[in-house]
C-alpha positions in Angstrom: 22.4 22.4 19.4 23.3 19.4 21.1 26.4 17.8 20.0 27.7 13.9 20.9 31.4 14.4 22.7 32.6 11.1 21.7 31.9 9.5 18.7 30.0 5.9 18.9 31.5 3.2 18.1 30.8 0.7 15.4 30.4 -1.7 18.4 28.1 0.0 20.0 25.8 1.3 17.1 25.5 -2.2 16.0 24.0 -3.5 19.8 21.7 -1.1 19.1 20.4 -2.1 15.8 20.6 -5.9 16.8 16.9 -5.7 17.8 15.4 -3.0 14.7 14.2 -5.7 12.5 11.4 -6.9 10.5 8.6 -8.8 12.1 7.0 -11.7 11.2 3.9 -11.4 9.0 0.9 -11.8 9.8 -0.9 -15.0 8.2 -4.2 -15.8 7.9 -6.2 -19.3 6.5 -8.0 -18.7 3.1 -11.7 -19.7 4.4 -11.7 -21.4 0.8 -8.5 -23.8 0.3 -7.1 -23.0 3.4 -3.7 -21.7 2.3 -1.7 -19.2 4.1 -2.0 -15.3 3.2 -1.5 -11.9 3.7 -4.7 -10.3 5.2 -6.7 -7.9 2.8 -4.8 -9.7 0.1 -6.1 -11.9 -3.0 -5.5 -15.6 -1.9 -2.1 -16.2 -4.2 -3.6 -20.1 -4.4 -7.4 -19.8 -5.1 -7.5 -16.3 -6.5 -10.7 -15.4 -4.1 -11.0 -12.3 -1.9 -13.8 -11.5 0.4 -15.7 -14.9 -0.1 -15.7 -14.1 -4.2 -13.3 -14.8 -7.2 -11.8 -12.1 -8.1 -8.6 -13.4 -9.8 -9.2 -16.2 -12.5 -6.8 -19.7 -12.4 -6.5 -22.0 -15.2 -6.5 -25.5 -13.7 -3.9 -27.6 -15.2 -4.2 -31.6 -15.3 -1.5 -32.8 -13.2 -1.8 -36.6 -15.3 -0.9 -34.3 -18.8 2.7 -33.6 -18.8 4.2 -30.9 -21.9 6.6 -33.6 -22.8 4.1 -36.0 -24.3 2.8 -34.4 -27.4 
């Protein structure tokens, strides 16, 4: 079994790690309210997947504030 004569240094591990990251994801335009979202995903804003509703929103009035009644 292959064994490493010298042990690697902290140094040297870490230059190799510097470039195993995470990507980016990938983003794509709801065709609906144009937000950006995951792909095969629910639309987080809209709540519509594959051109139907799937998810259901209560709309809020933004003019009717908690703090008035």
């Amino acid at each position: 079994m292959a064994v490493p004569k010298k042990r690697t240094s902290s140094a040297r591990r870490d230059k190799r790690r510097a470039n195993h990251k995470a990507g980016k994801p990938n983003l794509r335009r709801c065709p609906r309210c144009h937000s950006p979202s995951l792909p095969h995903r629910v639309c987080p804003t809209c709540g519509t997947y594959d051109g139907r509703e799937v998810v259901s929103h209560k709309v809020t009035d933004p003019t009717v504030t908690s703090a008035d009644n």
